[in-house]
N, CA, C and O atoms as a GROMACS GRO file, in nm:
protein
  332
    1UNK      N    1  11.175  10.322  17.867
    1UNK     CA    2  11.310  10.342  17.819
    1UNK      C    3  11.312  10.471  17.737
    1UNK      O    4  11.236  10.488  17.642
    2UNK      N    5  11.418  10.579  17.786
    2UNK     CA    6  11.420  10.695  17.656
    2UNK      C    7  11.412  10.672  17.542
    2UNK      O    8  11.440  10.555  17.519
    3UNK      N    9  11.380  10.743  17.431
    3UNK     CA   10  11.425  10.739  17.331
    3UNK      C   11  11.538  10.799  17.290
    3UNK      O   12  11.550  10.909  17.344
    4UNK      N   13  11.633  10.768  17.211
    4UNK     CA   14  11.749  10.782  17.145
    4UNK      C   15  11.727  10.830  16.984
    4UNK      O   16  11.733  10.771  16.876
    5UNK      N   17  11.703  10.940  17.016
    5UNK     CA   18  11.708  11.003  16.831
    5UNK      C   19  11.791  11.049  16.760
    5UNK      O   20  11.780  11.086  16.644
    6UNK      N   21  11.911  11.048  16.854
    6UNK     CA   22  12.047  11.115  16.805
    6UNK      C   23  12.130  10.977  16.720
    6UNK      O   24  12.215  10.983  16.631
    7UNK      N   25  12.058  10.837  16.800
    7UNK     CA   26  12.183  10.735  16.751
    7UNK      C   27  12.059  10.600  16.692
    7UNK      O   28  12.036  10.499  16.758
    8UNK      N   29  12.002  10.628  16.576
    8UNK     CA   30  11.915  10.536  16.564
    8UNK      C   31  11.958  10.386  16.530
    8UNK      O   32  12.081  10.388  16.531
    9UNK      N   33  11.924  10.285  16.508
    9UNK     CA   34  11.952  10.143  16.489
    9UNK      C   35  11.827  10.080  16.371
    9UNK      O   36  11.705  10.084  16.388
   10UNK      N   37  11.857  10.059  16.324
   10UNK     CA   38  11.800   9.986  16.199
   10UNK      C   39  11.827   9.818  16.231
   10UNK      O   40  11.939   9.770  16.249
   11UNK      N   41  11.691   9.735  16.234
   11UNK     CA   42  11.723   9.606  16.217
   11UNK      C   43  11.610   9.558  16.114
   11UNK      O   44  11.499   9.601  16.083
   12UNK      N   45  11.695   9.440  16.072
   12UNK     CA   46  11.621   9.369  15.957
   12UNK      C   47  11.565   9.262  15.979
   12UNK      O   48  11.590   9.222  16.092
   13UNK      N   49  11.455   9.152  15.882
   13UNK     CA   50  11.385   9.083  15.922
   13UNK      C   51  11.325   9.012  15.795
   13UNK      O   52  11.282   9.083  15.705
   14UNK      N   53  11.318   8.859  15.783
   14UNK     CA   54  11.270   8.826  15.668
   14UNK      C   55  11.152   8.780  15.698
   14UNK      O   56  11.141   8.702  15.793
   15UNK      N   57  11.023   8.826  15.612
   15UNK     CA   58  10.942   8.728  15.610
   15UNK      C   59  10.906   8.642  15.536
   15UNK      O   60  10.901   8.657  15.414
   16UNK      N   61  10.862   8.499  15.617
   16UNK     CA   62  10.817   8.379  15.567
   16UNK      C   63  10.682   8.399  15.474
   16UNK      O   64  10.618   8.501  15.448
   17UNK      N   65  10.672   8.315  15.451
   17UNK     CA   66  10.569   8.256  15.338
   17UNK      C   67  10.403   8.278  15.388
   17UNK      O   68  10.316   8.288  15.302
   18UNK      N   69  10.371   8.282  15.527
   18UNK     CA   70  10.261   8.315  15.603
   18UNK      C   71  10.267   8.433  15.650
   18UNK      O   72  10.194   8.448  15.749
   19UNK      N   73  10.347   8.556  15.606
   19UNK     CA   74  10.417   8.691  15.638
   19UNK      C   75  10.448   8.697  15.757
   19UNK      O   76  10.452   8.807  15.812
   20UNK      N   77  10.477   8.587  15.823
   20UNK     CA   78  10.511   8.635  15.967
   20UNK      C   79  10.672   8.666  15.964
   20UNK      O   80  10.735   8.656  15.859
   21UNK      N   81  10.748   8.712  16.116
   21UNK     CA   82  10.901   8.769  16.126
   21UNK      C   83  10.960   8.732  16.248
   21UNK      O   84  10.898   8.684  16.342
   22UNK      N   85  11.052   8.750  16.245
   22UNK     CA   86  11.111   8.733  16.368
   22UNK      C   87  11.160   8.843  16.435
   22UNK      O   88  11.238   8.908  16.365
   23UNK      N   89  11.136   8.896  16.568
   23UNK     CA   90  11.159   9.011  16.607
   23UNK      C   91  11.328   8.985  16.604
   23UNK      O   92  11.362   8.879  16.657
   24UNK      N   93  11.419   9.054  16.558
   24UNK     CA   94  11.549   9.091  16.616
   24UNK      C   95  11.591   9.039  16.759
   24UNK      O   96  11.501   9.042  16.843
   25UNK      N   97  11.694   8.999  16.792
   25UNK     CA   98  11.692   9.010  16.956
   25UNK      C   99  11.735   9.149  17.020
   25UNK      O  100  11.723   9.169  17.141
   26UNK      N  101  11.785   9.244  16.933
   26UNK     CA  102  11.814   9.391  16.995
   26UNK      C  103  11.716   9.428  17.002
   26UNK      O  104  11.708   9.515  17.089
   27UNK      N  105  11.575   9.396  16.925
   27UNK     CA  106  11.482   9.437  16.949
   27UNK      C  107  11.421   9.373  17.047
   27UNK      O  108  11.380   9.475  17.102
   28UNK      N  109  11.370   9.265  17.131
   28UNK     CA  110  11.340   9.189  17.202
   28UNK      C  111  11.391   9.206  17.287
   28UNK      O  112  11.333   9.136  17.370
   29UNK      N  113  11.539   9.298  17.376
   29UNK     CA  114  11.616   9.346  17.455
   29UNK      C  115  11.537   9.441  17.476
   29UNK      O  116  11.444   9.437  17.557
   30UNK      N  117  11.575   9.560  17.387
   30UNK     CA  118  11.499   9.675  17.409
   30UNK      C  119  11.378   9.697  17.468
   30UNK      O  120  11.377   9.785  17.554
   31UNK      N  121  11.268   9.636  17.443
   31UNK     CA  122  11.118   9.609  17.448
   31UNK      C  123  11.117   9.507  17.587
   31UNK      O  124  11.020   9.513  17.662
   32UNK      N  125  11.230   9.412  17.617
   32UNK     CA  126  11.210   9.376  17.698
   32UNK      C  127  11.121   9.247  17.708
   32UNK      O  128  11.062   9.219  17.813
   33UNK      N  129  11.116   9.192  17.631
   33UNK     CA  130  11.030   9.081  17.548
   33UNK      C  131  11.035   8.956  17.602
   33UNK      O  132  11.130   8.931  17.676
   34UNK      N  133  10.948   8.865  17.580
   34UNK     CA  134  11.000   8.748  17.644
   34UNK      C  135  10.879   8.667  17.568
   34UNK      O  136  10.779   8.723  17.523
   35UNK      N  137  10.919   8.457  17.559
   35UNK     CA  138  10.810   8.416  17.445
   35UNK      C  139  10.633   8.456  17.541
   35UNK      O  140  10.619   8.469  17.663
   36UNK      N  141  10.551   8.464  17.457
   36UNK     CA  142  10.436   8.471  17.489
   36UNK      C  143  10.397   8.646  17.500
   36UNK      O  144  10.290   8.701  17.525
   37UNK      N  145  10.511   8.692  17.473
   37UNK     CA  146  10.435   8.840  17.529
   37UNK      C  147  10.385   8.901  17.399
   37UNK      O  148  10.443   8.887  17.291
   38UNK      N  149  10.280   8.966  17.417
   38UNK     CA  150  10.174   9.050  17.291
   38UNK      C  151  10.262   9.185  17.284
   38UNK      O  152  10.329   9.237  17.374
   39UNK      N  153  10.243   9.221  17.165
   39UNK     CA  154  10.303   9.300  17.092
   39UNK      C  155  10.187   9.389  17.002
   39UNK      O  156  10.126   9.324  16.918
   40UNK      N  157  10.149   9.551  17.016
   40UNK     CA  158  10.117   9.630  16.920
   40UNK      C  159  10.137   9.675  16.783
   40UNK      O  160  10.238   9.745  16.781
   41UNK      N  161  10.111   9.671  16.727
   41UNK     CA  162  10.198   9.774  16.586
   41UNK      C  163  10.044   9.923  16.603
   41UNK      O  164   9.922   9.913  16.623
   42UNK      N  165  10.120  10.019  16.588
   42UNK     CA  166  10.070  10.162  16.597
   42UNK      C  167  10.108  10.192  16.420
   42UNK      O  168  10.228  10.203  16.394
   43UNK      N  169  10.037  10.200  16.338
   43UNK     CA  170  10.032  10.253  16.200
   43UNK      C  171  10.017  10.399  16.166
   43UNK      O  172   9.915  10.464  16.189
   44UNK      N  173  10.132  10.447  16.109
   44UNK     CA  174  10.113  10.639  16.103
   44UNK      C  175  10.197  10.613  15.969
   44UNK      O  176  10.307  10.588  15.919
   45UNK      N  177  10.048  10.638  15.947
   45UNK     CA  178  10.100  10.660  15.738
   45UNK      C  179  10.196  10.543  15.709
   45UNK      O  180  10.168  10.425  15.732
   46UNK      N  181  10.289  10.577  15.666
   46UNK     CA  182  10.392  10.482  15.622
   46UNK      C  183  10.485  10.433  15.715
   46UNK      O  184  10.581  10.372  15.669
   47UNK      N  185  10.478  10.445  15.814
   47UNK     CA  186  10.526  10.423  15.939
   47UNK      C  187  10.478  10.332  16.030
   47UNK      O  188  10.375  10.372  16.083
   48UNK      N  189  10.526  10.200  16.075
   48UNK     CA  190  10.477  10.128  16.184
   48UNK      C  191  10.544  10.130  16.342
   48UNK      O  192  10.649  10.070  16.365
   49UNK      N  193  10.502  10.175  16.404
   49UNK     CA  194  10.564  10.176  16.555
   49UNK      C  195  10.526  10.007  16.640
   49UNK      O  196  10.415   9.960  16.666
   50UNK      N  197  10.644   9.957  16.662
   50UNK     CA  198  10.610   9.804  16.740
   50UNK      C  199  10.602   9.881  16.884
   50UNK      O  200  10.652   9.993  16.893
   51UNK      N  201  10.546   9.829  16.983
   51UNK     CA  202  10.557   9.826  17.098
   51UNK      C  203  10.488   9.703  17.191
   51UNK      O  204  10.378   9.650  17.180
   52UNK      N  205  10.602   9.678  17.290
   52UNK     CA  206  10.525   9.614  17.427
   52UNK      C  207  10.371   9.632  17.429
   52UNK      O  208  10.320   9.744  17.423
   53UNK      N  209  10.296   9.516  17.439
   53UNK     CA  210  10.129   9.560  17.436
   53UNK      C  211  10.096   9.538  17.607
   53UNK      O  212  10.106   9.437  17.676
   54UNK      N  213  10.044   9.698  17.649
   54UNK     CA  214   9.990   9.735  17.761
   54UNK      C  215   9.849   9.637  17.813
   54UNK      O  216   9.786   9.546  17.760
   55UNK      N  217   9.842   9.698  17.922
   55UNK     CA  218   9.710   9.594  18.004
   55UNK      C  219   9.592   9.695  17.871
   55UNK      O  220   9.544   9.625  17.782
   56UNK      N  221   9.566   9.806  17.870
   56UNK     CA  222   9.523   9.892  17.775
   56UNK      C  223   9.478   9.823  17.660
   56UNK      O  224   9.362   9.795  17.628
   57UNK      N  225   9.610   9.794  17.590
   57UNK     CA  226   9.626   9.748  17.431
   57UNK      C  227   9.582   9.576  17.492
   57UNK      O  228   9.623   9.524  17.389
   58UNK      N  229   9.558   9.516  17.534
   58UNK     CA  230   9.509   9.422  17.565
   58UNK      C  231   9.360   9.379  17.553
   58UNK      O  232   9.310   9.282  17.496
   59UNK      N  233   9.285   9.517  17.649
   59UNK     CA  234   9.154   9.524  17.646
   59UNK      C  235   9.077   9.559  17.520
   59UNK      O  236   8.971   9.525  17.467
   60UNK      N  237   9.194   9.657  17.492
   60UNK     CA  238   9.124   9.709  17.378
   60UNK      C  239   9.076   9.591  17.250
   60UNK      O  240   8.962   9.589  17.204
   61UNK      N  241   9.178   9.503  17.210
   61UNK     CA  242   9.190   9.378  17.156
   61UNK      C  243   9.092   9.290  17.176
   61UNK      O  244   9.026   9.250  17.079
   62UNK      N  245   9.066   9.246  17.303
   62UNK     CA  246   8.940   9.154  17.349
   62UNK      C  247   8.847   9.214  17.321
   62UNK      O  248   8.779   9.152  17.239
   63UNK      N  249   8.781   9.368  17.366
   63UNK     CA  250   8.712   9.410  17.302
   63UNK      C  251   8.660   9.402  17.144
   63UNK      O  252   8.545   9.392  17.101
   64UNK      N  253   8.783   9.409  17.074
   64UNK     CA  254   8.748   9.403  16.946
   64UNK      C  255   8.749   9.233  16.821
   64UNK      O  256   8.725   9.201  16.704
   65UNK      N  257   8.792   9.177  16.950
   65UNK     CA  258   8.855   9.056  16.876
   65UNK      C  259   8.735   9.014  16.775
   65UNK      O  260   8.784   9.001  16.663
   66UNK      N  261   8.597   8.988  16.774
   66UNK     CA  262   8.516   8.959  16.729
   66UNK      C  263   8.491   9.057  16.582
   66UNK      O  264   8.386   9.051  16.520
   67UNK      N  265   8.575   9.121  16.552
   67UNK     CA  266   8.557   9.153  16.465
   67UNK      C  267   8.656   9.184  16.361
   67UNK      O  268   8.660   9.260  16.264
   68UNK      N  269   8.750   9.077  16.428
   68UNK     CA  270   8.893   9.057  16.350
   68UNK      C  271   8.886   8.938  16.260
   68UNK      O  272   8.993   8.878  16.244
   69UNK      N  273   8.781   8.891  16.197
   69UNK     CA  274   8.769   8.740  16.138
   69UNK      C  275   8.877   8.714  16.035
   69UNK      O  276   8.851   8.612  15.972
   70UNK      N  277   9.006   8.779  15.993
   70UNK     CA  278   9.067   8.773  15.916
   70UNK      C  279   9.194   8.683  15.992
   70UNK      O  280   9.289   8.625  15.939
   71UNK      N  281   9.151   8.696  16.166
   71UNK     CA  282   9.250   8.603  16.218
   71UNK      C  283   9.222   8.485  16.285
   71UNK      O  284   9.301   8.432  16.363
   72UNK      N  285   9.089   8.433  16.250
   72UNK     CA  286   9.018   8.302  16.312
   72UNK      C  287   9.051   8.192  16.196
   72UNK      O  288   8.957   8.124  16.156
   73UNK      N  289   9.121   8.181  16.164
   73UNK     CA  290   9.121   8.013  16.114
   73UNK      C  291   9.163   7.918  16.132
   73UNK      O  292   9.266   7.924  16.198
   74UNK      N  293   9.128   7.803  16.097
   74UNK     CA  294   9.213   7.672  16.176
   74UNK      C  295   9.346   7.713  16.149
   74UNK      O  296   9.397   7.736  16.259
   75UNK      N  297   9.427   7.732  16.060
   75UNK     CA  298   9.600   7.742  16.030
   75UNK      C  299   9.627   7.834  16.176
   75UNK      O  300   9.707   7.796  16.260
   76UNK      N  301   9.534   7.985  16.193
   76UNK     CA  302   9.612   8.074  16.296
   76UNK      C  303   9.600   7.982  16.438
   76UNK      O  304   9.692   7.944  16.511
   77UNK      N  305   9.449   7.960  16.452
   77UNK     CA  306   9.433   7.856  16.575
   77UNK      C  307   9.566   7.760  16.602
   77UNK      O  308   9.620   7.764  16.713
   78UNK      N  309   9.612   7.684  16.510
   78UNK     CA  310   9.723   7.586  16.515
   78UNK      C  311   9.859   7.655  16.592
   78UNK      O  312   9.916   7.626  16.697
   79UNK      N  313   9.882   7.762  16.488
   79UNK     CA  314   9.997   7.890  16.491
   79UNK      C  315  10.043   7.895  16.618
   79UNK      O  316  10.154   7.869  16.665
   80UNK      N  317   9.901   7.949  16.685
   80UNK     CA  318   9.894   8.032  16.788
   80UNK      C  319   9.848   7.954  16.929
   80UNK      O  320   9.829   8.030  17.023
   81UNK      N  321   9.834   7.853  16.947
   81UNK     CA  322   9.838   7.756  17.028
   81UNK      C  323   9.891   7.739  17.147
   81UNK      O  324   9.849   7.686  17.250
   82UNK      N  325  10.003   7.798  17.112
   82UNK     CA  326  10.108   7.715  17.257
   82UNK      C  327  10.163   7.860  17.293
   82UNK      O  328  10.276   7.867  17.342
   83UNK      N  329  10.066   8.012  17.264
   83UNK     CA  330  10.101   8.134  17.326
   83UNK      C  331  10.044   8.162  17.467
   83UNK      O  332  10.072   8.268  17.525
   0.00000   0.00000   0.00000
């Protein structure tokens, strides 16, 4: 999808108590989203870019998963279950 830099859109989002959010649905349009689909965040300085996560951003992930222990616990296991 182009980008649009002339007419930007701002959406908002609360997070819960386990910091998680809810994507927008203009955002979930845009991106094209649907439940179960993986999602990137790209970090530039103070800046987070969301995007659709590629076959790419996929591998890359499995690759690294073993060394993400900050997201193995029984609570995320539970969470994340029925993705």
């Amino acid at each position: 999808m182009p980008r649009d830099d002339t007419n930007p859109k701002n959406e908002t989002s609360r997070l819960t108590a386990k910091f998680q959010a809810t994507i927008p649905a203009s955002v979930r349009r845009a991106l094209k989203l649907n439940k179960g689909d993986r999602i990137v965040f790209t970090i530039r300085g103070k800046e987070v870019l969301l995007q659709r996560a590629t076959a790419l951003d996929l591998e890359f992930a499995k690759a690294v998963s073993d060394t993400l222990t900050e997201w193995s616990s029984p609570a995320d296991e539970r969470a994340y279950a029925d993705l």
